[in-house]
C-alpha positions as CSV (number, residue, x, y, z in Angstrom):
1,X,1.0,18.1,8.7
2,X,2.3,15.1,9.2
3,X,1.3,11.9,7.1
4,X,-0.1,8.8,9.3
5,X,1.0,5.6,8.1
6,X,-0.6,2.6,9.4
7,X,1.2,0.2,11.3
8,X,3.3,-2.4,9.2
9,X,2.4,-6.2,10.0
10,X,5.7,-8.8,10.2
11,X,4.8,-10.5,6.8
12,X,4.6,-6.9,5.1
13,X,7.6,-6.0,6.4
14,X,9.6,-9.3,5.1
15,X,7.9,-9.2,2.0
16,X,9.2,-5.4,2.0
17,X,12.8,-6.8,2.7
18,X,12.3,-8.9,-0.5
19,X,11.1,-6.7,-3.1
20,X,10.8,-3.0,-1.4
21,X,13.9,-2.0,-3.0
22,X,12.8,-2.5,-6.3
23,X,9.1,-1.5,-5.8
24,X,8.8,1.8,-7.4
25,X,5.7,4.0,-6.9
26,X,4.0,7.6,-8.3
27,X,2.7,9.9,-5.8
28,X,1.7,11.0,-6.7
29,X,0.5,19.7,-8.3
30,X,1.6,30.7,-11.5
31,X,1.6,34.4,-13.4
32,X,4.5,33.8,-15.3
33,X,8.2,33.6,-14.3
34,X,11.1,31.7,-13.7
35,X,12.5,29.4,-16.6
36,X,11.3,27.4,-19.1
37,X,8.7,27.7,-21.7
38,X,5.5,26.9,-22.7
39,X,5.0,23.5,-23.3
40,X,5.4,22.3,-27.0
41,X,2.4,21.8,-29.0
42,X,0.8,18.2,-29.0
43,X,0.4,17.3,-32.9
44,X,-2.2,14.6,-33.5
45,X,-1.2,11.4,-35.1
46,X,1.8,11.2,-32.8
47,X,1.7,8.8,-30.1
48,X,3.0,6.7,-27.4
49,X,4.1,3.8,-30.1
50,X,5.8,6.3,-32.6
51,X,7.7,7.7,-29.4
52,X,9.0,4.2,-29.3
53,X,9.5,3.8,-32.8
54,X,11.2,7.0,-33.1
55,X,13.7,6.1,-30.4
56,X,14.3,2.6,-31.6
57,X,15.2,3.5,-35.2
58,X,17.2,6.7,-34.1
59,X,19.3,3.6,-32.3
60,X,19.3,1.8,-35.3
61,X,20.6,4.4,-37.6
62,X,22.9,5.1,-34.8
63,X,24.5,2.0,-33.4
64,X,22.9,-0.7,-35.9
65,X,22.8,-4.1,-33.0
66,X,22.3,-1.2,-30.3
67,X,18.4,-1.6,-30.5
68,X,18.7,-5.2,-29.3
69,X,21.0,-4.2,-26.6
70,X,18.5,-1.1,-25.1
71,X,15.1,-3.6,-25.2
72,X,17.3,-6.3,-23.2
73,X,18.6,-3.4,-20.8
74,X,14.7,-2.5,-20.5
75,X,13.5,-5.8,-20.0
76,X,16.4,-6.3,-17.3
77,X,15.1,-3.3,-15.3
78,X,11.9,-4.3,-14.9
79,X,11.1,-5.5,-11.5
80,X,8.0,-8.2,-12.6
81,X,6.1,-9.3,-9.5
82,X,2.9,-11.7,-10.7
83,X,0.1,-11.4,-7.8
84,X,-2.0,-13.8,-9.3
85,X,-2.4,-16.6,-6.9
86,X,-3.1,-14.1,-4.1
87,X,-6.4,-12.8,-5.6
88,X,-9.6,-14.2,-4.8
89,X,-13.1,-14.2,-5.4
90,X,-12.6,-11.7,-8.5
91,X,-15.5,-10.2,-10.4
92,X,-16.4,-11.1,-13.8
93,X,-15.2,-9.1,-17.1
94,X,-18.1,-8.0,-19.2
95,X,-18.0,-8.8,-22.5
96,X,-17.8,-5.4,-24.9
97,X,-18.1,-4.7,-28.5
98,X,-14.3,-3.1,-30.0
99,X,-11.1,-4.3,-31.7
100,X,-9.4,-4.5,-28.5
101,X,-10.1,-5.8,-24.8
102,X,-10.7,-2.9,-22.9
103,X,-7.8,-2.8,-19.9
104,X,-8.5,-1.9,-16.4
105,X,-4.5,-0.6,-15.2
106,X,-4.0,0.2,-11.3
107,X,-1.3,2.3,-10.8
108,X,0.2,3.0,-7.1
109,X,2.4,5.3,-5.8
110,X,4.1,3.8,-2.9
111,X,6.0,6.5,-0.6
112,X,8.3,4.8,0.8
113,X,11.2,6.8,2.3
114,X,13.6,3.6,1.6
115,X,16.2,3.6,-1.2
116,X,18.1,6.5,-3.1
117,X,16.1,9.8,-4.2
118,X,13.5,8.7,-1.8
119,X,13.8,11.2,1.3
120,X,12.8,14.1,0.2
121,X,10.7,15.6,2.8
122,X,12.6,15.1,6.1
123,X,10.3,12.2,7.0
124,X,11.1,8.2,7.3
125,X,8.7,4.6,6.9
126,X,6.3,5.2,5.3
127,X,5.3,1.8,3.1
128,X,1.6,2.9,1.6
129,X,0.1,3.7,-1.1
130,X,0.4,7.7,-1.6
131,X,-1.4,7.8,-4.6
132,X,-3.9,5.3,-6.4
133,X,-5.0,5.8,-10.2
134,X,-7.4,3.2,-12.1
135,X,-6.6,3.9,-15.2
136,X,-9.2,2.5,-18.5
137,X,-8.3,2.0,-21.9
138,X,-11.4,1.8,-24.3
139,X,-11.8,-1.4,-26.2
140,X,-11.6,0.8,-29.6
141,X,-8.8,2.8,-28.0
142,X,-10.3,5.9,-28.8
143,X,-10.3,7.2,-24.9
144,X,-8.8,6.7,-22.1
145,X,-9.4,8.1,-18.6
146,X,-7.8,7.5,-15.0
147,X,-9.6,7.5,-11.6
148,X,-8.1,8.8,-8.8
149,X,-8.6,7.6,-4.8
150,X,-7.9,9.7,-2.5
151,X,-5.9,7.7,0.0
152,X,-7.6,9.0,3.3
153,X,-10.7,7.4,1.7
154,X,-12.8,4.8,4.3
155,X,-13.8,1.4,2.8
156,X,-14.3,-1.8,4.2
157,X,-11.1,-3.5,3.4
158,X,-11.7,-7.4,2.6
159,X,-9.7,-10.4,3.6
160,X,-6.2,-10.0,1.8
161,X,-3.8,-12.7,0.8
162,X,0.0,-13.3,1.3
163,X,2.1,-15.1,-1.5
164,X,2.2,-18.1,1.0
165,X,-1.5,-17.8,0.9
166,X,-1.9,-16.8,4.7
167,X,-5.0,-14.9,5.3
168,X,-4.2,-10.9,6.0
169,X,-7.4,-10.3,7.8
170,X,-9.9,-7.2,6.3
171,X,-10.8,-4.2,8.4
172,X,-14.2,-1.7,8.7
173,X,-13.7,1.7,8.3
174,X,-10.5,1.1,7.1
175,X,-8.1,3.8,5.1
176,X,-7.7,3.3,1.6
177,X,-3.9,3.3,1.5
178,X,-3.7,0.6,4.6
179,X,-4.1,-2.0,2.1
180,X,-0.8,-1.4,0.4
181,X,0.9,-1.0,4.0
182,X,-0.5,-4.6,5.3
183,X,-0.2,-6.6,2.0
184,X,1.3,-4.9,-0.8
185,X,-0.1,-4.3,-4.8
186,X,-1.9,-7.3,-4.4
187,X,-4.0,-6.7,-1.3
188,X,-4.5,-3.1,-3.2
189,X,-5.9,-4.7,-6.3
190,X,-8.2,-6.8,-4.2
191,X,-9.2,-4.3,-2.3
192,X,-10.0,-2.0,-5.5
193,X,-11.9,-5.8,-6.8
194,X,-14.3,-6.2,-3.9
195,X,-15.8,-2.6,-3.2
196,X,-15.7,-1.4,-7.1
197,X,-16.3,-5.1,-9.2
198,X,-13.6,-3.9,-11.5
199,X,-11.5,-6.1,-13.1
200,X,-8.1,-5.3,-12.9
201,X,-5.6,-6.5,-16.0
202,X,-2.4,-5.4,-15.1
203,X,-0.4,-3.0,-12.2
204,X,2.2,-0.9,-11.8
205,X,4.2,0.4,-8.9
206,X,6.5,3.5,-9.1
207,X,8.2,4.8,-5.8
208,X,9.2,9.1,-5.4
209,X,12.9,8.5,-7.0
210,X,11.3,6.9,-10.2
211,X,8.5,9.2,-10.9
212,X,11.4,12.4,-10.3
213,X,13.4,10.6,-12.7
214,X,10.9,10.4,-15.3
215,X,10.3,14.0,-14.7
216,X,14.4,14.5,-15.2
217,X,14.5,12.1,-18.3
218,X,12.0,15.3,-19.8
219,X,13.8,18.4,-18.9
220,X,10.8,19.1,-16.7
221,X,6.9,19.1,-16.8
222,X,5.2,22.7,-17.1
223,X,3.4,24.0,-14.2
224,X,1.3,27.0,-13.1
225,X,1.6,27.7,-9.5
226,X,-0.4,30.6,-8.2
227,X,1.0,31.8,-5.0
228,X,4.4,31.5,-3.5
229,X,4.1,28.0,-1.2
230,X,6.4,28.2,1.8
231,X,5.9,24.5,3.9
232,X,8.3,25.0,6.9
233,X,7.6,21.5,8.6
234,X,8.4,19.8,5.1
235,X,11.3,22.2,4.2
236,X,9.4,22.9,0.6
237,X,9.1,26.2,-1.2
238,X,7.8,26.8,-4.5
239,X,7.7,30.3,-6.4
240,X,4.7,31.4,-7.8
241,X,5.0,31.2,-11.7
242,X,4.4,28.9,-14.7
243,X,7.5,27.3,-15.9
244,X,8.9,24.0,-16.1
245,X,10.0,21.8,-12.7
246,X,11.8,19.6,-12.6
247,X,13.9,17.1,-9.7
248,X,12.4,17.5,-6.0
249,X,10.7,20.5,-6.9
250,X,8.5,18.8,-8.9
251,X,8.1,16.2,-6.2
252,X,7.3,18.3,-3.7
253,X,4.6,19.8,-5.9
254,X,3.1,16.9,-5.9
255,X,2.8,15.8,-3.0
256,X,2.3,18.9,-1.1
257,X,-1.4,19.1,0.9
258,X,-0.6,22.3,2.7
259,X,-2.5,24.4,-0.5
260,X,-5.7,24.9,-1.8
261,X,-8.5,23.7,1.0
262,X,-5.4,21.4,2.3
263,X,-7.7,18.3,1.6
264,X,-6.2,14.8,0.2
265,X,-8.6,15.4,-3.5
266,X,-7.2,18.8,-3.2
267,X,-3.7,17.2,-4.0
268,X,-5.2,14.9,-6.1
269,X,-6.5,17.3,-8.7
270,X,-2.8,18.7,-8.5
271,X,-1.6,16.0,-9.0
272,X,-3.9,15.1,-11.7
273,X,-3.0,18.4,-13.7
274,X,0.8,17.6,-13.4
275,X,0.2,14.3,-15.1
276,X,-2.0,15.5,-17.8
277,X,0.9,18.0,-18.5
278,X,3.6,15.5,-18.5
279,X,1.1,13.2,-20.8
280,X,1.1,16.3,-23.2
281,X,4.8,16.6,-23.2
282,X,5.3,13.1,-23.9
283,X,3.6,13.3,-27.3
284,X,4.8,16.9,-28.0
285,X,7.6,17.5,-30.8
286,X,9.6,18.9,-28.5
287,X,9.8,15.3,-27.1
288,X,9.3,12.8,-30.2
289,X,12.1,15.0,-32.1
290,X,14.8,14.2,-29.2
291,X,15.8,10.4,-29.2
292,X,17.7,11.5,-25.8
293,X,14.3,12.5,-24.0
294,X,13.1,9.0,-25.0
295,X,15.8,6.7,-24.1
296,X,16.4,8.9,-20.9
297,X,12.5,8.4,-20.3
298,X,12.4,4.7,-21.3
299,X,15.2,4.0,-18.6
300,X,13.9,6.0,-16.3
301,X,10.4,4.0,-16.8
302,X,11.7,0.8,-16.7
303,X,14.2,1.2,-14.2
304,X,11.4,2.6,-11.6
305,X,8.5,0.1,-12.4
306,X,7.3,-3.2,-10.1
307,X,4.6,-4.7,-12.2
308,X,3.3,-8.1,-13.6
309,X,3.9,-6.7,-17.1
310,X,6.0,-9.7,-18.5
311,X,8.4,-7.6,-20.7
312,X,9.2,-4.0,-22.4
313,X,7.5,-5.9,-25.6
314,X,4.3,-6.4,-23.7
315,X,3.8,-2.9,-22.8
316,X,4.8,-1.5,-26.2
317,X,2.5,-3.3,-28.1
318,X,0.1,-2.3,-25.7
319,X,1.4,1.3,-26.7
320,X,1.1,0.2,-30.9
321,X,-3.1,0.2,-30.2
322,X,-3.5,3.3,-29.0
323,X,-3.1,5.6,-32.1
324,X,-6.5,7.0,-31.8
325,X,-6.0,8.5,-28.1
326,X,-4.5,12.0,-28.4
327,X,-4.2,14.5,-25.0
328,X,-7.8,15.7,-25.3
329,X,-9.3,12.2,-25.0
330,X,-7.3,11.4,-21.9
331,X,-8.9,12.7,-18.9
332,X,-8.6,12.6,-15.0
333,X,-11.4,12.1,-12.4
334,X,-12.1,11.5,-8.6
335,X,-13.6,9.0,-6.7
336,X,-16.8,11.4,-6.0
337,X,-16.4,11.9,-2.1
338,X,-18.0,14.0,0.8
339,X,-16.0,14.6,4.5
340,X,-16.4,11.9,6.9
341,X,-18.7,11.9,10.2
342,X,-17.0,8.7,11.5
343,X,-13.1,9.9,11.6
344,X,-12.2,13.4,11.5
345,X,-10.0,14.4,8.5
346,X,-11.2,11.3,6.4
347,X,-13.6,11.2,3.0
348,X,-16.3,9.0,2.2
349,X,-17.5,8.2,-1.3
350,X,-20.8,9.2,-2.0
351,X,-23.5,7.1,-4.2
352,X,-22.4,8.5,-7.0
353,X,-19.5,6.7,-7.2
354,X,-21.3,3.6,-8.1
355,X,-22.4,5.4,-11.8
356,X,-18.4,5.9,-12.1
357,X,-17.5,2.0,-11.5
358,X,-20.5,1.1,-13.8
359,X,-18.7,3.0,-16.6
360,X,-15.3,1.6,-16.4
361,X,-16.9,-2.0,-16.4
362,X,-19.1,-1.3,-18.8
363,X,-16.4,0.3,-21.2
364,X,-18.5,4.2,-21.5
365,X,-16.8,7.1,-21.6
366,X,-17.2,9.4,-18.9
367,X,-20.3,11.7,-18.4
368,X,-21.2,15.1,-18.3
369,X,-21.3,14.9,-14.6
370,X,-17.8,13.5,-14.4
371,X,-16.3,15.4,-17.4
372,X,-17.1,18.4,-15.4
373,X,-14.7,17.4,-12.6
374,X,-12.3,16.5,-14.9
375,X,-8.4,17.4,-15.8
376,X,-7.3,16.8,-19.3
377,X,-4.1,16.0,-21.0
378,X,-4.8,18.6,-23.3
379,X,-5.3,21.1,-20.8
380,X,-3.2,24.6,-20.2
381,X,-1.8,24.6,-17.4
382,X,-3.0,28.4,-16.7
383,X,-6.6,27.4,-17.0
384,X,-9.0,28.8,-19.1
385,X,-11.4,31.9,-18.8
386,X,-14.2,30.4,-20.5
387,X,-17.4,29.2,-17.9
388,X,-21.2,30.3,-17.2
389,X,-21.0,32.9,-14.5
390,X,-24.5,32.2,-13.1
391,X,-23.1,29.1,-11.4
392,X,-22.0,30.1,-7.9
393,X,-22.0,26.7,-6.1
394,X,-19.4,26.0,-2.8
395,X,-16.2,25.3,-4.9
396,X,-15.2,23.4,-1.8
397,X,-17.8,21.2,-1.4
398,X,-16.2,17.6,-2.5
399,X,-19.3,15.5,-2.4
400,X,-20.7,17.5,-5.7
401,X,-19.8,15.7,-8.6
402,X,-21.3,18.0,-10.9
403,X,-21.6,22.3,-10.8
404,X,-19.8,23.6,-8.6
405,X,-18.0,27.2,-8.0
406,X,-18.6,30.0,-9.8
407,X,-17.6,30.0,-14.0
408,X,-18.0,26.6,-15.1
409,X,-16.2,25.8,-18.7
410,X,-18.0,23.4,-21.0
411,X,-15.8,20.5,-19.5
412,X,-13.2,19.9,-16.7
413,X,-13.0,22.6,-13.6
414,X,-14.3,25.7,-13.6
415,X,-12.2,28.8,-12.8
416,X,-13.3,28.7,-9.3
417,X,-12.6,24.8,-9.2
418,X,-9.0,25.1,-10.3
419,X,-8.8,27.9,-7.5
420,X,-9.5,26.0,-4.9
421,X,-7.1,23.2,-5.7
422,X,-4.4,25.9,-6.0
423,X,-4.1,25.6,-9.6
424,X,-4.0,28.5,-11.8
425,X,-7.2,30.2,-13.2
């Protein structure tokens, strides 16, 4: 199947010629075999900000004035990008109790087929947003959780915003990942404002060639893939088997829709399982124990990031508050959704999505409803056995946000679930 891509207007495409080679986007997923292991053990009390400190005084023992050196290289990768002036009309931040501000993070995926590393799949342009997560930190930093939007979602896209301030007029019916194509973060952020009154703090951009070279800087992010995947039109197989991938396998795997019910949230969940697992890895020993993992993993993020982050310092003390999150209070969610009866091969939200912004501005964890649906970081990646057998609802119905398909576990997918995403059971 071929992915549509909207058509890009002038001013997107200059802007493009400005900053497209530096935007950087995620797009951003069985039986045993092939190589690798199982993935290390997460132990609790290590975190994001001990990754960093363990790299930085591994540098210090080892090179003494290095340290300065590496958080200037950092700082000099970042591509920073303030949208600022090009938002309007933004909602309100509610006030919550907690130490902290609670932080509303968009992170896109552009796909892009521009740049090194980024042709992967025999396809060109490209330009949109293949993947959109909100991700919420608590205000006590004690969870976390990231929302997912499928991009063949239809909203009503508002009036976006160039940096000039020329008007880039909204659309009805529009798909989610248009916005990106026509106007960039900013109209995406907007976009996300208007039809969810979140706030959004900060954003981040990460293109294919980044996210693979994350993957890379790791030595690969376990997987469980059920069945053997053959996708002749995109050139991509992958061997049933759980083992670690790694380059554009892992890549593909992610972005491949022709598996499970072939649905966008079908990808999504995959997708949503491979970044719980690379979460994991990231605070495993395996990881904090190898200063080359994390200087190969800092570079890598850096090097692959547009944002309006103002510096490597910003975003690690960020990191410093969020000692109390470990892998089994980060979780991943969808946008509650149901097929659309206006375009064919579209998704609509249902109401229910309306309890899910409510939470994020109101700084709640998720519910029972939505912990259900859920992938976390602490998750195996063969799935569990564990669920109530009397439930035998459609596992392919998306517009349930709740019980569905057979064996439901006390939180996140059910056996039947994970099947139908083509994730292991």
């Amino acid at each position: 199947m071929s992915q549509e891509h909207p058509e890009t207007s002038p001013a997107a495409a200059s802007r493009a010629r400005k900053v497209g080679a530096s935007r950087r986007g995620v797009s951003g997923g069985g039986g045993r075999s092939g190589g690798g292991g199982r993935r290390k053990r997460y132990i609790p009390g290590h975190t994001v900000a001990k990754a960093i400190t363990a790299t930085l005084l591994a540098l210090a023992l080892a090179t003494g004035v290095g340290v300065v050196a590496l958080y200037n290289h950092w700082n000099g990768n970042l591509d920073r990008y303030d949208i600022a002036a090009q938002l309007k009309d933004r909602p309100e931040k509610k006030d919550v109790a907690g130490p902290q501000e609670p932080l509303n993070i968009l992170v896109m995926g552009s796909d892009s087929r521009s740049g090194e590393g980024n042709s992967i799949d025999g396809e060109s342009g490209g330009g949109v947003s293949d993947t959109t997560i909100l991700v919420h930190l608590s205000a006590n930093r004690k969870f976390a959780y990231g929302v997912s939007i499928p991009r063949d979602t239809l909203v009503d896209r508002p009036d976006c915003y160039e940096e000039s301030g020329e008007v880039i007029p909204g659309q009805q019916d529009a798909m989610w990942n248009a916005a990106f194509g026509v106007g960039g973060p900013a109209c995406t952020v907007q976009q996300l404002e208007q039809v969810s009154g979140v706030r959004i703090d900060n954003y981040v951009v990460i293109d294919f060639s980044g996210f693979k070279d994350m993957v890379n800087a790791l030595d690969g992010v376990e997987v469980c893939i059920p069945e053997d995947i053959v996708d002749t039109e995109h050139g991509i197989t992958l061997e049933a088997g759980t083992r670690e991938i790694k380059d554009d396998e892992a890549l593909s795997y992610v972005r491949l829709r022709h598996t499970g019910d072939g649905t966008d949230p079908s990808r999504i969940k995959r997708q949503q399982a491979f970044l719980a697992a690379m979460i994991n890895k990231v605070l495993s020993a395996g990881t904090l124990s190898r200063p080359d993992r994390l200087i190969g993993f800092m570079n890598a993020l850096t090097d692959s990031l547009q944002t309006d982050y103002d510096s490597v310092g910003q975003m690690a003390d960020l990191a410093g508050t969020l000692q109390g999150i470990g892998p089994s209070n980060v979780k991943f969610v969808t946008t509650p959704w149901e097929y659309s009866t206006r375009q064919e091969g579209r998704v609509e939200w249902t109401g229910e999505v309306e309890k899910l912004w409510q939470l994020v501005i109101d700084d709640e964890q998720l519910t029972d409803e939505f912990v259900e649906q859920s992938i976390s970081a602490a998750d195996d990646p063969e799935g569990s056995e564990s669920g109530d057998p009397t439930d035998t609802a459609s596992p392919t119905d998306g517009a349930s946000t709740g019980k569905k398909g057979g064996k439901k576990s006390e939180s996140g997918l059910s056996d039947d679930q994970r099947a139908a995403v083509g994730l292991c059971t």
